[in-house]
N, C-alpha and C positions, 0 to 999 in steps of 0.2 A: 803680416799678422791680420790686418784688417780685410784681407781677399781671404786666409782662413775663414773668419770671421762670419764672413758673406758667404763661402759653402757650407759654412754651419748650418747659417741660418737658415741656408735657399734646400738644403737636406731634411732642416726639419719638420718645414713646413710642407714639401712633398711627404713628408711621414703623416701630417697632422689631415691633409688632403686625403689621403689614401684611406687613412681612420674614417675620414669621415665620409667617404666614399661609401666603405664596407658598411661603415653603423648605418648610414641612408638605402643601402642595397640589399640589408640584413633586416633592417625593421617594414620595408616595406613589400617584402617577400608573400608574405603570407595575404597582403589585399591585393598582389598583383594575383594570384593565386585564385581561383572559382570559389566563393563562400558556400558552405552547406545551403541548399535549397529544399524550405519546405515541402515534404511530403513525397521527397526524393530517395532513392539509395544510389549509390556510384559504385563504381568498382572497385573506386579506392580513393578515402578517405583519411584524414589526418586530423587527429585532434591533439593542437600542438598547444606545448608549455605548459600545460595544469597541473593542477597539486593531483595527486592520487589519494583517494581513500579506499582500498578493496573492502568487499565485505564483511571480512571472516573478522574482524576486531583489531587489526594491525592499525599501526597508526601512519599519519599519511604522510605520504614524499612527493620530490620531486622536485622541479619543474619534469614532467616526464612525456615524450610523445606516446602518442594511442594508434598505433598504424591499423584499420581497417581493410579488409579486403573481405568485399560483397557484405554477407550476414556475420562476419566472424572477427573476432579481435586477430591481427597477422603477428603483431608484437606491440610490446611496450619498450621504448627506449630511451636513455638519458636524452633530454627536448636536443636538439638542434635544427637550426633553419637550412646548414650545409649539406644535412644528410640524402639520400639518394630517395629515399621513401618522400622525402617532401618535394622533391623535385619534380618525379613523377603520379606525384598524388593527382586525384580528379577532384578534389576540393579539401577545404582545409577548414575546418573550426579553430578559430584563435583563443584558446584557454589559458591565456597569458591573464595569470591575478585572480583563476577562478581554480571551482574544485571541479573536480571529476567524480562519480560514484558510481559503483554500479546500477541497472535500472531498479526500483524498487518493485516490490511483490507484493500483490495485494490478496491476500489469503481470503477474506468473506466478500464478499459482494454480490449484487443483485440488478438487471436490467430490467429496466422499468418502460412499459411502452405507453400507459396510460394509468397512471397515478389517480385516485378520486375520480375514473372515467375520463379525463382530459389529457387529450394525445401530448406523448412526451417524445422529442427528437432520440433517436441511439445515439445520434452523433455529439448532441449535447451532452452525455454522460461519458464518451470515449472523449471526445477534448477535454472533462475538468481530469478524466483520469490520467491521461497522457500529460498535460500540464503541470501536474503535480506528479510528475517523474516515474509513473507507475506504467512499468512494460510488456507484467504480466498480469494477469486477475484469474485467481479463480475463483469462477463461476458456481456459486451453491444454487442449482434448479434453472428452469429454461427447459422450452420443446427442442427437444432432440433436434429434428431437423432443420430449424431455424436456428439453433444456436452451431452445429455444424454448417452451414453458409457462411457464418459470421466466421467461423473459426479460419476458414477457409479463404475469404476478403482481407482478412489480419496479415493474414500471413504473406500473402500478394501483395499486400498495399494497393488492394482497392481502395481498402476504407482505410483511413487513419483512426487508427484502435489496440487496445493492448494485445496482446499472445493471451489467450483464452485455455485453460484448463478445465475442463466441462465435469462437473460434479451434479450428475442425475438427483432429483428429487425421490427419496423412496415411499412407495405408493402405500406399501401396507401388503396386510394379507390376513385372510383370517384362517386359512388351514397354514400345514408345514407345507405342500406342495406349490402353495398361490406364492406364498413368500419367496420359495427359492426361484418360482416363478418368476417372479417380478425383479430378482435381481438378477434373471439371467437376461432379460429383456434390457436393462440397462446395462449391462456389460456389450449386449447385440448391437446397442445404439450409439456407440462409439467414445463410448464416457471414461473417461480417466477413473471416476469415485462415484459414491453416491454420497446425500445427507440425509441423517437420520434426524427425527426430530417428531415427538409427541408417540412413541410408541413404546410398548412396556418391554420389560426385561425379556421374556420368553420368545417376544416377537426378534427383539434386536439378536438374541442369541444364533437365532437362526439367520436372519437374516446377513450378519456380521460374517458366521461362520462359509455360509454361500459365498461372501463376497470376497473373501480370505484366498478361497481354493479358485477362484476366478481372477485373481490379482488385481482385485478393485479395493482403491481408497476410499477411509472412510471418514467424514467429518460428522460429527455429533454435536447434534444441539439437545443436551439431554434432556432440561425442562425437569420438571418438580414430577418427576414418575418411580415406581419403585427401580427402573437403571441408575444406576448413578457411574460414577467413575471407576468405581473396582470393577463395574464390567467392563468398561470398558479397557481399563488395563491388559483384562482376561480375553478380549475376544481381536483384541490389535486393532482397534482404533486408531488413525491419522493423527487425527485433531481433535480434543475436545474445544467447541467454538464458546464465547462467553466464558463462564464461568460456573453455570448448573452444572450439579450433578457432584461436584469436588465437594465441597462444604456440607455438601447432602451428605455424603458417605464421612461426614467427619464428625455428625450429630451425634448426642446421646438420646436415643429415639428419634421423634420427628420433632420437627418447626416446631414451635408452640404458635398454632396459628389459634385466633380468636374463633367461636362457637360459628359468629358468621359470615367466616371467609366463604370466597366463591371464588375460585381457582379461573373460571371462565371469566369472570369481570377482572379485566385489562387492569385496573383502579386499583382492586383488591392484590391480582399478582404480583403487579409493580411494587407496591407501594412494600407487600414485606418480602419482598425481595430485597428490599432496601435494610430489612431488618433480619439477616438471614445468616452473612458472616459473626457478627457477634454471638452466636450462640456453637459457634465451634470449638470443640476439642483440640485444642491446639496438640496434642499431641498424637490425635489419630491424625489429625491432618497429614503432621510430617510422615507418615506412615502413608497414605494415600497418596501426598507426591514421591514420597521412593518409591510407591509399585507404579505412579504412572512414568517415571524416569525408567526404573528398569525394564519394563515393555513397552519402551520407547515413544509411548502415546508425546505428543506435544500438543503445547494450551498455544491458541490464538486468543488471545482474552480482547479483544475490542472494547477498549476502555471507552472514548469517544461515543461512542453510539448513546451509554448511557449517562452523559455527563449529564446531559438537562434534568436528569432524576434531583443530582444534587444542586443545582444551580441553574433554575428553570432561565434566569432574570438575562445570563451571561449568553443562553439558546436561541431565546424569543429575540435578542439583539442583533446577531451575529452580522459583522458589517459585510460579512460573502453575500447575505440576502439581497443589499441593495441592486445591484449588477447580474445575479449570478443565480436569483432562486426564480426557480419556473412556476410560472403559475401553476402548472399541474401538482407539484411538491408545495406549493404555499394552502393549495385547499388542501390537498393529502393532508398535512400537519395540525391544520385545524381540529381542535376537538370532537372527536366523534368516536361514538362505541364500533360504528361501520370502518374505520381505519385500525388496522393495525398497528399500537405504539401511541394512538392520538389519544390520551387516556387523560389528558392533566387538567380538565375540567374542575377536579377534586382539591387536588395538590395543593400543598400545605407545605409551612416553615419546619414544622414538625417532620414532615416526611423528608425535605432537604438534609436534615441537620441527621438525620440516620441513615441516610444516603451517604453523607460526608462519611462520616464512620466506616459505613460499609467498604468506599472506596480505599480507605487506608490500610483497611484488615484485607482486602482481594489482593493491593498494590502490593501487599508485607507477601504474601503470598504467592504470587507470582515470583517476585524478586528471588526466594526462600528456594520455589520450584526451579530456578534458572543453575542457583548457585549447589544445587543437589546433583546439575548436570542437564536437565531438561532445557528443553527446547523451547524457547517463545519465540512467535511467529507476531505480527502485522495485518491487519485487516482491520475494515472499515465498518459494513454490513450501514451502508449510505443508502438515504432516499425512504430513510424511516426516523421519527423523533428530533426532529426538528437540523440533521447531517446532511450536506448536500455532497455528493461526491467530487473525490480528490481531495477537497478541502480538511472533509472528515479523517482520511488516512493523513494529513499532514498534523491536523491536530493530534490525533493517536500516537506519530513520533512524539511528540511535543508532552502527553502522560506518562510514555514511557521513561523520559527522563525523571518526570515527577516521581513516576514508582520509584526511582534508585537508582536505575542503569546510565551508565556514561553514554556520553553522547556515540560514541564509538558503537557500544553494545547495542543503542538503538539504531544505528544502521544494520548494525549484522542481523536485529531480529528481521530488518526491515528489507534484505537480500539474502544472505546466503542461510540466515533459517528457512527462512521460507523456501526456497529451493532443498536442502534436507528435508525438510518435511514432505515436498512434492515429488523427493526421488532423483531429480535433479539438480543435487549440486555438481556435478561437473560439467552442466550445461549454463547455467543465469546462477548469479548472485554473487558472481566476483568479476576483476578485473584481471582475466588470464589471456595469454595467448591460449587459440582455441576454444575458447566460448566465445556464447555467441553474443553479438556485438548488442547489447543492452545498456546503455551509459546515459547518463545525467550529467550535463554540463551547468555548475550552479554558479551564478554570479556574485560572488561570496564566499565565505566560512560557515559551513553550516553545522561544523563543530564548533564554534565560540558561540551561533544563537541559531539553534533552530529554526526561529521563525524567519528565518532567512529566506526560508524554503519558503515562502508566501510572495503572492507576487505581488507587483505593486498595485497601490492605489488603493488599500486596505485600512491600512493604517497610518494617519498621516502624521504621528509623532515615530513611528517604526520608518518611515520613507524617508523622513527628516535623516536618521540616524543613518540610512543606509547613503542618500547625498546622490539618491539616483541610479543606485545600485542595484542589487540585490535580487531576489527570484531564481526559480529554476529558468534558463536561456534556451536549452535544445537538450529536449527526452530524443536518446535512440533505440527503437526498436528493433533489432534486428538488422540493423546497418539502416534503415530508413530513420532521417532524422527531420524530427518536426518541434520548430521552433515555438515554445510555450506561451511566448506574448503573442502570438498569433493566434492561436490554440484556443486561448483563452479571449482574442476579442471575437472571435468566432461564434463561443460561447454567448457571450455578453450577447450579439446580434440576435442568437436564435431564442434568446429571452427576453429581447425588446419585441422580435418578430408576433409570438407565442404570444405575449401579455395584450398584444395590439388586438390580433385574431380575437381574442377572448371578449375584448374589452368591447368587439364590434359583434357579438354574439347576441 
């Protein structure tokens, strides 16, 4: 009995051995393995064990592998470290305890090369953008031929920078012929869309209709003109960008603007702008979002951009400024009639606390237009009123909750809207086999707290909470993946660089 006894034992300790053979042979798999390298693509990549969030509003799973090959998702598969795709991978992202999401889309934005005349790096604006998860932007305006190079570098991984959707600036025109002119010239120069913005009804009719029969997108910035949003309904608008133009078309007559507004002073627009939703018909509205649902227009409403209207105090502080604001964007932001958006010279409590207002009737709205069926999109429209990019579009998730929408629905506005609206959803804003390899690896839940998504060293009762945690870890572009805390002290350097140069000027 007692030599049983002893092959028991001497049995089960060769079991307990062999266990722990495999747990030690299993857990250390993936560092024997090549780690993803900055600013690199592989032929085949593995992003193993992560939680899954697609974009479309499902809710997340997993532990699930992301098998990569070159620029494309090859599959998604229940995690295993035994499987053959790992075996053979050329590197491996270990997403053990993190999320996975598709890459975010950045619907407005703007490249800045010299802000207030003071040279601004591109690269400093493609690192906060790619650190804050963003793998596509499109571009409202840019010279044609410069912004084709760039597009062109993106896409090689020359430069580490988003996939670029090129939306031409429209120039104007003052016959019918200069107009269609001029959109036929931006369709020549290889642009996705154009933007509209400060022109009247008659002009855009023509110009919209041109750009229609040329299969050019259109983003509208409509601005306080006799356009408003039933044209654009009528003429197949993209995007209405902001918010102008909806509320216009929902007036009984016009604004009750005072005897002496001045539309041209920055101070003056702003400010009742702020006071512009309260005087809507609530029920032409819903009438104005059913026809912009039913012709399919979608609202990018960039909350973020205008928060400092309501809450200058919360702008002027922003702790991203310590590390992360260029001098070129710190004079831009200074008060002055010569910047566009540097208006708050004037500003007042008064003005905040109708701003507040205003913000809750646009949010009620938005929310209203989503649940009619329309489309809301994500964008920033950074590097003006006190938003520095990336940070700006991370806040933007972070109102879009406020409006109403589940953390959920602000990812999907935040990927796979924005790819409907672009034309491409079967290409970016999900997590399919077959699209193309766009993915955010976040160190976190950034469904229980958004601000997850913020990297560290921001906040340090938020960094408390995360224990060391937290942040986006590696935006992929296109199978190139470029790890965010590098991204971002990159950043950091060319704004120590930048403020030194100046400081020696």
């Amino acid at each position: 009995m007692a030599q049983k006894n002893r092959y028991r034992i001497h049995f089960m300790n060769v079991i307990r051995l062999i266990t722990i053979i495999s747990f030690i042979s299993s857990t250390t798999l993936t560092a024997q393995k090549t780690t993803a390298q900055h600013g690199h693509r592989v032929a085949s990549l593995v992003i193993f064990g992560g939680i899954m969030v697609d974009g479309v509003g499902t809710p997340a799973e997993g532990p699930v592998d992301i098998v990569i090959r070159n620029d494309r998702i090859e599959r998604i598969a229940r995690s295993s470290e035994k499987a053959k795709y790992m075996q053979s991978a050329d590197a491996v992202i270990d997403a053990r305890g993190k999320y996975v999401l598709p890459g975010f889309i950045n619907m407005h934005n703007h490249i800045h090369a010299a802000p207030a005349g003071v040279p601004q790096s591109l690269q400093y604006q493609f690192n906060l953008w790619l650190g804050a998860g963003i793998t596509t932007n499109r571009l409202l305006g840019g010279r044609a031929k410069e912004v084709r190079k760039l597009i062109r570098q993106s896409e090689s991984g020359e430069i580490a920078a988003p996939r670029i959707i090129y939306y031409a600036w429209f120039p104007g025109g003052k016959t019918e012929d200069e107009i269609r002119s001029a959109v036929r010239r931006i369709k020549a120069s290889g642009a996705t869309g154009m933007k509209c913005w400060g022109i009247d009804r008659d002009t855009f009719r023509i110009a919209a209709d041109e750009a229609r029969k040329l299969g050019l997108q259109i983003a509208h910035h409509v601005g306080v003109e006799d356009a408003n949003a039933l044209d654009d309904a009528d003429m197949g608008t993209t995007t209405i960008e902001h918010w102008y133009g909806i509320p216009d078309a929902a007036l009984d007559g016009v604004q009750s603007f005072p005897a002496d507004f001045n539309h041209a002073d920055e101070l003056d627009r702003f400010r009742y702008a702020g006071r512009l939703w309260r005087e809507v018909d609530q029920e032409k509205l819903r009438t104005v979002l059913q026809r912009l649902v039913e012709k399919g227009v979608a609202w990018d409403p960039t909350f973020a951009i205008y928060e400092a209207s309501r809450d200058l105090q919360r702008a002027l502080t922003n702790p991203a400024f310590a590390d992360y604001l260029h001098p070129a964007l710190k004079r831009f932001f200074t008060p002055s009639p010569e910047h566009h958006g540097s208006f708050f010279a004037g500003w007042s409590n008064t003005d905040e606390v109708y701003w507040k207002e205003n913000y809750a009737i646009w949010m009620r709205a938005v929310r209203d237009f989503e649940r009619l069926g329309g489309v809301v999109t994500t964008g920033e429209d950074a590097g003006y009123i006190y938003q520095i990019y990336g940070f700006a579009y991370l806040r933007e998730l972070q109102l879009h909750e406020e409006a109403g929408f589940h953390p959920l629905e602000v990812i999907r506005h935040a990927t796979y809207n924005g790819a409907r609206a672009l034309g491409m959803e079967h290409e970016i804003g999900r997590i399919k086999a077959g699209f193309s390899a766009d993915l955010i690896v976040v160190d976190g839940n950034p469904l229980a707290n958004l601000q997850i998504l913020l990297p560290q060293g921001l906040n340090p009762v938020l960094d408390q909470q995360r224990d060391g945690h937290g942040g986006i870890e590696w935006t992929i572009k296109q199978g190139f993946t470029y790890h965010a805390p590098t991204l971002f002290k990159q950043a950091r350097e060319i704004v120590r660089e930048a403020r030194k140069n100046l400081a020696e000027q």
